[in-house]
C-alpha positions, 0 to 999 in steps of 0.5 A: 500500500505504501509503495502504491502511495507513493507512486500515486504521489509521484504521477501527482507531481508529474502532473504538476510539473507538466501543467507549469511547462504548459502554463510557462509556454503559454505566457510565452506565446501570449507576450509575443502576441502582446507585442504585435498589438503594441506594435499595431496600436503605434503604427504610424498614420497612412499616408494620404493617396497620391492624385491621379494623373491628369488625363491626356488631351485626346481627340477621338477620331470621326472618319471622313464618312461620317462628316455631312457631303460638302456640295459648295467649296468652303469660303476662307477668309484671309486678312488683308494684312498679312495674307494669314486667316484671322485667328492666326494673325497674332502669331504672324509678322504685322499684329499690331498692323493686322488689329484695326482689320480684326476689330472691324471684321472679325472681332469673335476671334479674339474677345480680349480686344472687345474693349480696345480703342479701334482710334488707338489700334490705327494709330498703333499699325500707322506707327508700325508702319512707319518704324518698318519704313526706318533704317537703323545704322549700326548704334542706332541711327536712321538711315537717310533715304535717298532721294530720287535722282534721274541718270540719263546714260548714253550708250554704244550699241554697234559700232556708230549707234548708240542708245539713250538709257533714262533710270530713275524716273519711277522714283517721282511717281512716273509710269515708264510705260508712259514715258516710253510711249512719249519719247516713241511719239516725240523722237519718232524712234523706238523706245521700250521699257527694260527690266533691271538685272537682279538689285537694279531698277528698270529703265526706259532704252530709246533708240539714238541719242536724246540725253538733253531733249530727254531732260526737255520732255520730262520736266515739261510733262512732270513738272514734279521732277526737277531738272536739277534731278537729272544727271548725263554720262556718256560711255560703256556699251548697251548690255542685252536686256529683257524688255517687258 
């Protein structure tokens, strides 16, 4: 009975020994645990979503069969200015010539210019005009224009003949087809109009020698061109010319 006793006693203690070992591991299992909800309970605040990107411009496609039949050829209107349509104008080499003709044509293109000045928009393109006919020297000085000058040149063609060749007369306004006409009729001879060379002005080629009767003919027919204007040289051979 002893012997029983004491074995029943020693099975007790196993027990006992095995539950602490179960309790033990179980204390253990439950601090890791404890940790995790620490951790969890100081996570750090989320962030906010990022935007979404904007979308790209897009146009979608509609095949030409889908447009109305076009029965009449489409009027495009072009300024006058410029030659460029309307709405491109203010990207083109003369806006601020071009903006009296918008306003008073087509205004819809640009309704910044609504409550512009049309006075003050003419003004602006006559000033434009005029800084465009100014010719800057180096350090920023204008350049004098010439003013016009008649050279009348006397030239051998072949030998004994020669020909009269007037330059300049444009520069007063006078058409030279007139002036062609009026020496043919008044020397009883052929006169024509030549084109100039490449940076050369045309010219009036009459046919023998008129240098002064020239000069007589032309300030009594133009009386706005001075005889004083007149300049005569002799010498050289007639080149061969394109007449008009």
């Amino acid at each position: 009975e002893k012997e029983e006793e004491e074995e029943d006693e020693e099975e007790e203690e196993d027990e006992d020994d095995e539950d602490e070992d179960d309790d033990d591991e179980d204390e253990e299992d439950e601090k890791p645990k404890a940790k995790g909800k620490a951790k969890a309970e100081f996570a750090p605040p989320a962030r906010a979503e990022a935007k979404a990107a904007p979308k790209k411009f897009e146009i979608e496609f509609k095949p030409h069969t889908d447009e109305p039949e076009l029965k009449d050829a489409v009027k495009v209107t072009y300024c006058p200015v410029c030659g460029l349509p309307p709405d491109f104008c203010q990207y083109g080499p003369s806006w601020e010539k071009c903006k009296p003709w918008i306003m008073e044509n087509c205004p819809h293109y640009y309704p910044e210019l609504s409550g512009a000045s049309l006075e003050d928009a003419k003004k602006g393109a006559e000033a434009a005009a005029d800084k465009a006919k100014e010719k800057m020297l180096p350090g920023g000085k204008k350049k004098r224009e010439a003013s016009p000058h008649v050279n009348i040149k006397k030239l051998s063609r072949g030998g004994r003949k020669c020909v009269t060749v007037v330059v300049g007369l444009e520069g007063f306004g006078v058409k030279l087809d007139g002036a062609a006409k009026l020496f043919k009729k008044k020397f009883s001879c052929g006169a024509s109009v030549v084109k100039g060379g490449p940076g050369e002005p045309d010219s009036v080629e009459i046919q023998g020698d008129f240098g002064e009767e020239v000069i007589d003919i032309v300030t009594g027919e133009w009386k706005e061109v001075p005889a004083e204007k007149f300049t005569l040289s002799e010498g050289g051979t007639k080149k061969k010319g394109k007449a008009k």
